[in-house]
C-alpha positions in Angstrom: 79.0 122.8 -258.9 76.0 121.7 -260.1 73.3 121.1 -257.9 71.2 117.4 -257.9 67.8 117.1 -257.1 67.5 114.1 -254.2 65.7 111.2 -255.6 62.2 111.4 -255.1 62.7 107.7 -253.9 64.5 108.6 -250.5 62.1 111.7 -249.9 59.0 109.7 -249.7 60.8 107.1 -247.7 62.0 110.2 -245.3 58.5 111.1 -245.2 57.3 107.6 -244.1 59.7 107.3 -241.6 58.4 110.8 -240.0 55.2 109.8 -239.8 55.5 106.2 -239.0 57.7 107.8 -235.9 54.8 110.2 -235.1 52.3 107.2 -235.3 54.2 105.2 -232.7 54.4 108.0 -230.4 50.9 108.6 -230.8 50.2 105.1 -229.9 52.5 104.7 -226.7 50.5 108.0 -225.1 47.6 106.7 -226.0 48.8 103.2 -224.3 50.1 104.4 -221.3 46.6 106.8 -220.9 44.5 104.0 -221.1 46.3 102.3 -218.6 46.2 104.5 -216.4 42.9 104.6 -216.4 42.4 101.4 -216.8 44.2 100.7 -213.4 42.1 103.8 -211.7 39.3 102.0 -212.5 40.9 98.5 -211.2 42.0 100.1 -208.2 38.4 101.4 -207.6 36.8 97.6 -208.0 39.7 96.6 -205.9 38.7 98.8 -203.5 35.0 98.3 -203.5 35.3 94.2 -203.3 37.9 94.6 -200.3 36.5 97.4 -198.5 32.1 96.9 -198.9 30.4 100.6 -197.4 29.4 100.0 -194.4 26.9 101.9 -192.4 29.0 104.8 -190.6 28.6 104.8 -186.7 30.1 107.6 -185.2 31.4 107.4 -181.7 32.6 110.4 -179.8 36.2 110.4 -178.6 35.8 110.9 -174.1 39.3 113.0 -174.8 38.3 115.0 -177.5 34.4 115.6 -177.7 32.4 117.1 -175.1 29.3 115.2 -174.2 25.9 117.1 -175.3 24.6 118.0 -171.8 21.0 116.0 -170.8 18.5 117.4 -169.0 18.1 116.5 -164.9 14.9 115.4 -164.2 13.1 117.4 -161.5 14.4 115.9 -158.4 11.8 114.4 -156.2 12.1 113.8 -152.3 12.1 110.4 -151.8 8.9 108.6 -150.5 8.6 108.9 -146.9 8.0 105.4 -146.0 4.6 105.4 -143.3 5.9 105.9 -139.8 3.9 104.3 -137.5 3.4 107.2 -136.2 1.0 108.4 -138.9 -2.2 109.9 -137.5 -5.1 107.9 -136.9 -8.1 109.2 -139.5 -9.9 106.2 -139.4 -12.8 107.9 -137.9 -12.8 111.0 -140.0 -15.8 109.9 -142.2 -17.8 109.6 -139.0 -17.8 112.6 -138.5 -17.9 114.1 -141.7 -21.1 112.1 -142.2 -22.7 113.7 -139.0 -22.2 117.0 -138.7 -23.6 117.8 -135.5 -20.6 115.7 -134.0 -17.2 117.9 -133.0 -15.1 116.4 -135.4 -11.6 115.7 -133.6 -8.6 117.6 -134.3 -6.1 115.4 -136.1 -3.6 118.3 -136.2 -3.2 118.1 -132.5 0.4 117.4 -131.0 -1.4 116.2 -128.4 -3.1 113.1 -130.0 -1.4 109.8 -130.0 -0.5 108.5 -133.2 -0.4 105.0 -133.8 2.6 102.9 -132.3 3.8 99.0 -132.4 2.0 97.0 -130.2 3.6 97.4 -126.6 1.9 94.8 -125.4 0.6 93.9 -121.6 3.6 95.2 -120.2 2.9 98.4 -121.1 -0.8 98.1 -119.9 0.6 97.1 -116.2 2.3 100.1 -115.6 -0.7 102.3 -116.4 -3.5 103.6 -113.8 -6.6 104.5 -114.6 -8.3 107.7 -112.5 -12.0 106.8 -113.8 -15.4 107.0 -113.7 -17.9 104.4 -114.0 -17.4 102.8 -118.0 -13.7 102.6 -117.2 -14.1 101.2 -113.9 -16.0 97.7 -115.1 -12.6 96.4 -116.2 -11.8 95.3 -112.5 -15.2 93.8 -112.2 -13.9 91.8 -115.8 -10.9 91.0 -114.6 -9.4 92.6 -117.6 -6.4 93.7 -115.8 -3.6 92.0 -114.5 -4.1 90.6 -111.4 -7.7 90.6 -111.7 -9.9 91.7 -108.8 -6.7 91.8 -107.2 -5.4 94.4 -109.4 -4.4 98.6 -108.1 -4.9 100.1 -111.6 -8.1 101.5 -111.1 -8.8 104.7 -109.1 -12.2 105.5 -108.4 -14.5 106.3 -105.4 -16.3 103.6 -103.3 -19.6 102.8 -105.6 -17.4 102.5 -108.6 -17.7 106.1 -110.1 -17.0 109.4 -109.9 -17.8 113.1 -111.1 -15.6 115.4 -112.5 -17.1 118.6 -111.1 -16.4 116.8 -107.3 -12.9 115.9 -108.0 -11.2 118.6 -106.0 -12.6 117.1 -102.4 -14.0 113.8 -103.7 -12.0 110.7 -101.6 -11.7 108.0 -104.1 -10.9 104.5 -103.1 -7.5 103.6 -102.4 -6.7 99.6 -104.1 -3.7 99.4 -101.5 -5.2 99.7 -98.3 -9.3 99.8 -99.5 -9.2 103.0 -97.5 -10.7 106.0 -98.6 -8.5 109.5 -99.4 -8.5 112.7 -101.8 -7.3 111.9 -105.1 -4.4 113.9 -104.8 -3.7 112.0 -101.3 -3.4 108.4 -103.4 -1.7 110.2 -106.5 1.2 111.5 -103.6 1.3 108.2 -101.5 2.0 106.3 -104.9 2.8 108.2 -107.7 1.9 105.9 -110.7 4.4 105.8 -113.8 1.5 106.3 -116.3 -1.9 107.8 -115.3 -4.9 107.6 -117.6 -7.6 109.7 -116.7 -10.8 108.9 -117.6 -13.2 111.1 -116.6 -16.0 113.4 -117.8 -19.6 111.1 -118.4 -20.4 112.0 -115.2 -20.7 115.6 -115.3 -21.2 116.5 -119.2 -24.8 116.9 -119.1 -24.7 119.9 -116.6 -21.1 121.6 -117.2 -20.2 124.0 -119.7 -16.9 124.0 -121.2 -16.0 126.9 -118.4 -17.0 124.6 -115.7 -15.8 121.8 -117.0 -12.3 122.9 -118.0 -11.5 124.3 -114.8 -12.0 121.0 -113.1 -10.6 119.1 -115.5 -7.1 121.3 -115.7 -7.0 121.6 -111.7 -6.3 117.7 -111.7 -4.5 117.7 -113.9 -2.1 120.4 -112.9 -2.0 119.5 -109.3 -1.1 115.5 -110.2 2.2 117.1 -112.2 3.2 119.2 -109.0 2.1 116.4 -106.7 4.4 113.5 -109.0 6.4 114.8 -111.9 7.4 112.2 -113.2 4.1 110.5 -113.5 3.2 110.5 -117.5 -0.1 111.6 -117.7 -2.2 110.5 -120.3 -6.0 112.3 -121.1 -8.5 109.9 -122.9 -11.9 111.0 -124.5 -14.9 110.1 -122.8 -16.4 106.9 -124.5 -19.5 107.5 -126.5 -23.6 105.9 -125.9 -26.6 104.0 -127.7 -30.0 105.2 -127.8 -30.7 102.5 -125.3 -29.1 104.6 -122.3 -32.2 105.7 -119.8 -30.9 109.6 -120.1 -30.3 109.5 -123.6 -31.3 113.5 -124.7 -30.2 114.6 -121.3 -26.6 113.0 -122.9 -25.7 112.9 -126.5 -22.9 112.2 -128.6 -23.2 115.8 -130.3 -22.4 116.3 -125.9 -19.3 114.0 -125.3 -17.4 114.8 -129.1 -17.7 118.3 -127.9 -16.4 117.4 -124.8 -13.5 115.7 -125.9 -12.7 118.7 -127.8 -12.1 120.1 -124.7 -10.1 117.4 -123.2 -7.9 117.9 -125.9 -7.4 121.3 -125.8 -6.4 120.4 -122.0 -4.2 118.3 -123.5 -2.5 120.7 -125.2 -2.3 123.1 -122.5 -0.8 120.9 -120.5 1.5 119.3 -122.7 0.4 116.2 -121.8 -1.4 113.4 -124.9 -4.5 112.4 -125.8 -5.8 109.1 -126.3 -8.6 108.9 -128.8 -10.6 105.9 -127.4 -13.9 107.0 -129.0 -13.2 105.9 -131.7 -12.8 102.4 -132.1 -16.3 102.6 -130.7 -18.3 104.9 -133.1 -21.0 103.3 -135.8 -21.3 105.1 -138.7 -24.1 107.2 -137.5 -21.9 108.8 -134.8 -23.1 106.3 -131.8 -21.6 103.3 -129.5 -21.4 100.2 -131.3 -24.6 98.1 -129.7 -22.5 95.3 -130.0 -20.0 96.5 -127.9 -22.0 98.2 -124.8 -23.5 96.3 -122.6 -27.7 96.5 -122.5 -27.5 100.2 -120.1 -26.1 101.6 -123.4 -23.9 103.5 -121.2 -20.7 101.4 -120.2 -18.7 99.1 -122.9 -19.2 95.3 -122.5 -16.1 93.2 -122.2 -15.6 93.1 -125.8 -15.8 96.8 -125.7 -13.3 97.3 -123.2 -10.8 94.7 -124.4 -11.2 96.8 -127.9 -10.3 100.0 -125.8 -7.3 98.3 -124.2 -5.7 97.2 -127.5 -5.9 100.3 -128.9 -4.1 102.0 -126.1 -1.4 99.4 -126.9 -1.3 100.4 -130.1 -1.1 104.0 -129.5 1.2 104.3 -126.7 2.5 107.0 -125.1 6.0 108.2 -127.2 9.3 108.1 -125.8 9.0 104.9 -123.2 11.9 103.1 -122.5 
C-alpha cells in the first residue's frame, strides 16, 4: 500500500492549533497570577484603610505578668507632734551668752516641762514654805483669799533662812501661832508644797552646807506627810540695785539652783524653773519686774511667776 504524504494544509493547521492551545494556557496562568496578586495587594489597602496603625500600648495581664518590683522608700517615723511636755529652753541663750552663769540642766527628770494651763485651781491647793521674795504675794493679795489666805509659810518678820530651818518656828496662817516647820507641815499636811528657799543663806553656804539643809527638809516633810507633792523652785534672781549686790550674784543663785536641782533629783521630787521668766539677757532680774530693793519681784513679777507655775504643773494631778 502505498503510503500518502498528509497535506501540508492540515499540518500547519495542526501546528496552529498547538500553539494557539499553548497560548491560551499561557494566558489563563498568567491571569489567575496577576490576580492573585492583585487581590494581595487589595487586601493589603483594605486592610490599611480599615485597620490605621495605631500607637501600641502595652498593658500587663494581673493573671499572667508579674509586676516589676519598685523600690520602698526609706521608711521614716512619723513626726512626733510637740507634746506639751517639751522642755522649756527658752532661757538657754541666757546662759550661753554669760558664761559665768550655771547653765540649767534641761536633761533633768526633775524639771517641769511645760503643761496646759491649770489654772487658779491648781494654784489653791499649793503652799509655799518661803523666804522673803516669795512671801510678798500675801502682802499683794495675789492669792486667793487675800490677806486672809494659809498658802504662805514663813516665820514672823516675813522671811526665813535656810541654814536655820531645822529649829526655826515659822508662822502658822491657822492659828498666827508660832511652831517648827515640821510641826505645821504634820498638823496640816498641804497637797502640794512649794518650797522656796535659799536667798537667804547663799552668800555664806557652800554647796555642802547648803545641801544638807536643804535635803533634811525636804526628807523629813516626805516622812512627816507622804502624800504631800513636793515641789523645789529655784531661787529667783537680782538687779544691780540690791544693797549687797557682790556679797550676792547671779553667777551665786544659778549655781545654787544647780544644786536645788540635783536635790531634786535625789529626792525624786520636781523642779520648778521660776528663774527664768525673770532673766534679761545679760543674766539679771528684769528691772521692770523687781521692785526698787532689787531683791524681791514686784507684783508684776510675781504674778509672771505664778502663771508659769500654772503652766508647768506638777505631772500626774487628777
Amino acid at each position: 500500500m502505498e503510503y500518502r504524504k498528509p497535506p501540508s494544509f492540515f499540518i500547519c493547521l495542526l501546528l496552529l492549533a498547538m500553539l494557539s492551545e499553548l497560548l491560551l494556557l499561557a494566558a489563563c496562568s498568567t491571569n489567575f497570577n496577576g490576580e492573585k496578586l492583585q487581590t494581595a495587594r487589595t487586601e493589603i489597602r483594605d486592610d490599611q484603610a480599615t485597620a490605621p496603625v495605631l500607637p501600641t500600648i502595652t498593658r500587663p495581664s494581673p493573671s499572667l505578668t508579674t509586676p516589676t518590683p519598685t523600690s520602698t522608700p526609706t521608711s521614716r517615723p512619723e513626726p512626733t507632734p510637740t507634746p506639751t511636755s517639751q522642755v522649756d529652753r527658752s532661757a538657754a541663750y541666757i546662759y550661753e551668752a554669760n558664761p559665768k552663769l550655771t547653765p540649767v540642766n534641761y536633761g533633768s527628770p526633775a524639771l517641769l516641762p511645760p503643761s496646759e494651763d491649770r489654772g487658779q485651781e491648781y494654784v489653791d491647793r499649793i503652799t509655799f514654805i518661803c523666804d522673803s521674795p516669795t512671801y510678798w504675794m500675801w502682802p499683794n493679795e495675789l492669792l486667793s483669799g487675800g490677806k486672809d489666805s494659809k498658802q504662805i509659810w514663813t516665820g514672823p518678820e516675813g522671811t526665813m533662812t535656810l541654814a536655820y530651818q531645822s529649829t526655826y518656828h515659822i508662822l502658822d496662817p491657822f492659828d498666827k501661832k508660832q511652831r517648827p516647820i515640821r510641826d505645821v507641815v504634820a498638823l496640816h499636811k498641804p497637797d502640794i508644797l512649794i518650797i522656796a528657799l535659799g536667798i537667804n543663806g547663799i552668800s555664806f553656804m557652800d554647796e555642802e552646807y547648803f545641801s544638807k539643809e536643804y535635803r533634811d527638809l525636804v526628807t523629813d516633810i516626805q516622812t512627816i506627810s507622804p502624800d504631800t507633792i513636793l515641789i523645789l523652785q529655784s531661787i529667783y534672781p537680782i538687779t544691780h540695785r540690791y544693797k549687797h549686790y557682790g556679797n550676792i550674784t547671779n553667777a551665786m543663785i544659778t549655781e545654787g539652783n544647780s544644786w536645788i536641782m540635783k536635790i531634786a533629783e535625789e529626792t525624786d521630787c520636781s523642779y520648778l524653773d521660776t528663774i527664768s521668766v525673770l532673766l534679761n539677757d545679760e543674766g539679771n532680774a528684769k528691772d521692770e519686774l523687781m521692785r526698787k530693793d532689787g531683791l524681791h519681784p514686784n507684783v508684776k513679777g510675781l504674778t509672771i511667776i505664778l502663771d508659769y507655775i500654772r503652766t508647768h504643773a506638777y505631772i500626774g494631778l487628777n
